[in-house]
Every structure is written in C-alpha cells, then in structure tokens.
N, C-alpha and C positions, 0 to 999 in steps of 0.2 A: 504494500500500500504506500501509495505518494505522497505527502503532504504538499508536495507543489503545486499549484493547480497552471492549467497551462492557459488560462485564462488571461489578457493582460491587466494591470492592477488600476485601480481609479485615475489615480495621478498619471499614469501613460498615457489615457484613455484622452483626459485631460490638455495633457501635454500636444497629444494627438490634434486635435481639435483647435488649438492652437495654433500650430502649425499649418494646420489647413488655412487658416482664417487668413493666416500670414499673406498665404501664395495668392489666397483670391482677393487682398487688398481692403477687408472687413478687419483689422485688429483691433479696434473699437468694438465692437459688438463681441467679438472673439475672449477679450480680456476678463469683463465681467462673466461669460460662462465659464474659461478656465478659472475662476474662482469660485461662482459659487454664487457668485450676490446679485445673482439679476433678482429686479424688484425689488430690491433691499435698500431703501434711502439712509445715507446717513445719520446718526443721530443728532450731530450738529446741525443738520440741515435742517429740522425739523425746527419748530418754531412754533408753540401752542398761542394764539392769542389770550391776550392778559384784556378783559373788559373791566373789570372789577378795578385793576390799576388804572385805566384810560379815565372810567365812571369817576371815581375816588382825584384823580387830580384835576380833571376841569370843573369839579363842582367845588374843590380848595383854590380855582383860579378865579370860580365868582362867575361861572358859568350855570345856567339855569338848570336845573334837572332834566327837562324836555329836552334841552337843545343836545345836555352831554349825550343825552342815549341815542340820541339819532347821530351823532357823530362817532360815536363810538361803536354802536350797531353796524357800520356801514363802513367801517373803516379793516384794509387788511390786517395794516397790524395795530391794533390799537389802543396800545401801551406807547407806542410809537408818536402816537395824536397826543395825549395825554399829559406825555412827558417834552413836548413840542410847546404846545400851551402854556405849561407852566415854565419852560426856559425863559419863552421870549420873553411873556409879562412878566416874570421876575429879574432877568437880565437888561433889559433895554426902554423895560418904561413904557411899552405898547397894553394897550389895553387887552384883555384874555378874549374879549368877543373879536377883536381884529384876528388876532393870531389865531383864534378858532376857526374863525372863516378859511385863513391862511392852508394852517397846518393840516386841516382836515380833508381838503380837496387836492393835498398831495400826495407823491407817490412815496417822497423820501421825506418825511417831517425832519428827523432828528436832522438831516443835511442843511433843511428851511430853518431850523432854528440855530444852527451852529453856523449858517451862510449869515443870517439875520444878526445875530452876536457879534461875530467877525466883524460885520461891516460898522455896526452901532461903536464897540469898542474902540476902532482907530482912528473912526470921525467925528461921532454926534455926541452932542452933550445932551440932545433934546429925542424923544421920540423922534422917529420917524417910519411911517407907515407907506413912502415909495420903498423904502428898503425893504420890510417886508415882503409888497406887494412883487415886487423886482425877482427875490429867491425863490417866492411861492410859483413864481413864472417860469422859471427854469427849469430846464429837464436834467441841467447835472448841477445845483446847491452846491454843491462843496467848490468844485471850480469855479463856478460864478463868483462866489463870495472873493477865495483866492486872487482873481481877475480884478476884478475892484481894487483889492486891496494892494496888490502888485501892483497894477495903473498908477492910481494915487500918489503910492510911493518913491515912483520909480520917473514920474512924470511929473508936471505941473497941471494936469489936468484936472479939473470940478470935480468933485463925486459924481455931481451931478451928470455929469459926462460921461464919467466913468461907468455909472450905474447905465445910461443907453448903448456903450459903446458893447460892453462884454456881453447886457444881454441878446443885442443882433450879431454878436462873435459869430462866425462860421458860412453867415449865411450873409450872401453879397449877389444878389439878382442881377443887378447892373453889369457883374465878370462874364456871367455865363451870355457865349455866346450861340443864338442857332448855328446849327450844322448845317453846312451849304452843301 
C-alpha cells in the first residue's frame, strides 16, 4: 500500500492555474484565485457607517433634528458629514447651517472641511463662506485648498483670484482646438 497518492497536491493545482492565467495575459483575475480570496473584501476596506456619530455632532453644531436626519440619512458616509460640520463651524467661524448645506452635498467632506481650514487659517480673520462655497465645489478639496494656498504664497495674487483661478484649474475651452 502507497501513501503517495498520485494525485497533484492543491498548491500545484494552484500554481497551475496560475501559470495558465500568465500565458493568456489574465494575471489579474489569475492572482486572486491562486489564492483563494475571490469575493473576499478587505477588512480595511470595509467601512460601516457611523449615523449615531453624524446625528450626535450636527445637533452639538446647532443643527435642527429634522435637518441632521435627512442629512445624515442620505449621506455615504456619515460620520464623514458630521464630523465636516463640526470642523468648519468650530475652526473658521462659519455658521453649522452653511457648512451643512456644504458638507452634506459632498463626496469628500473631511477634504471640504480641511480645504475650508486650510484656506481660512492663512488668510481670513473673518468668516468667509466663498471659501466654503469654493471647496464644496471641487471635485479634488485637498488640492484645491493646496492650490490656493501655494498661489497666494508663492505669488502676489488676491485670494480672491486665487480662489477663481484653481477652481477652473484644468479646464481651459479656449486651448482646445477642433480637429480639421
């Protein structure tokens, strides 16, 4: 009797499969079955929303009950709205119902209220709610913010300039020419 079976062993099988994946230019799709994890999300990646912490900080920002649950109800992540709210109005002096409106109807709050900071901190003494309005406009907050604050710096240029100039950054109609 053999105890060897002549079988090949998982890992071969594996390895096999692999290989294949290689020649026919799939090793992407290839990689996760030589392991094992298809379907399997990271666990960091996971991400439960927090409504209780969203709820809890915009009704401590002096936001209305009605308004936090429809914002928070409706929000992906929304601990994210919550803790957005409560930066601005306590970092810059804007009121909790601006920054709600703000913060709520973005995709990146935390970036809206750290682009909103940013820019309050190296210029304003006074509220300002173009600034807000400016980062909640943005599709990338962090760089915007940056943008601003790098212009200013680096330049003699307005905020106020600065705030129009980075956020049409990219986009220049007038370059593009038709195709002849």
């Amino acid at each position: 009797m053999s105890l060897k079976s002549d079988s090949p062993k998982k890992s071969d099988k594996n390895i096999s499969k692999l290989a294949a994946a290689l020649a026919f230019g799939s090793a992407s799709l290839a990689i996760p079955l030589a392991l094992g994890t298809v379907g399997a999300a990271p666990a960091a990646a996971v991400r439960e929303p927090d409504y209780f912490a969203c709820a809890e900080d915009m009704t401590a920002a002096g936001i209305s009950s009605e308004e936090a649950v429809g914002l928070c109800a409706s929000a992906r992540y929304p601990q994210d709205v919550g803790a957005c709210v409560i930066d601005v109005s306590e970092f810059t002096g804007l009121t909790a119902e601006s920054a709600a409106f703000v913060c709520g109807r973005s995709r990146r709050p935390i970036e809206v209220a750290n682009c909103t900071i940013d820019i309050h901190n190296a210029f304003f003494e006074s509220p300002s709610t173009a600034v807000l309005d400016n980062c909640g406009r943005s599709l990338m907050p962090a760089r915007y913010g940056a943008c601003v604050v790098d212009i200013v710096d680096a330049t003699e240029v307005v905020v106020d300039e600065a705030l129009t100039q980075c956020l049409r950054a990219g986009y220049r109609p007038w370059q593009i020419r038709p195709r002849s």
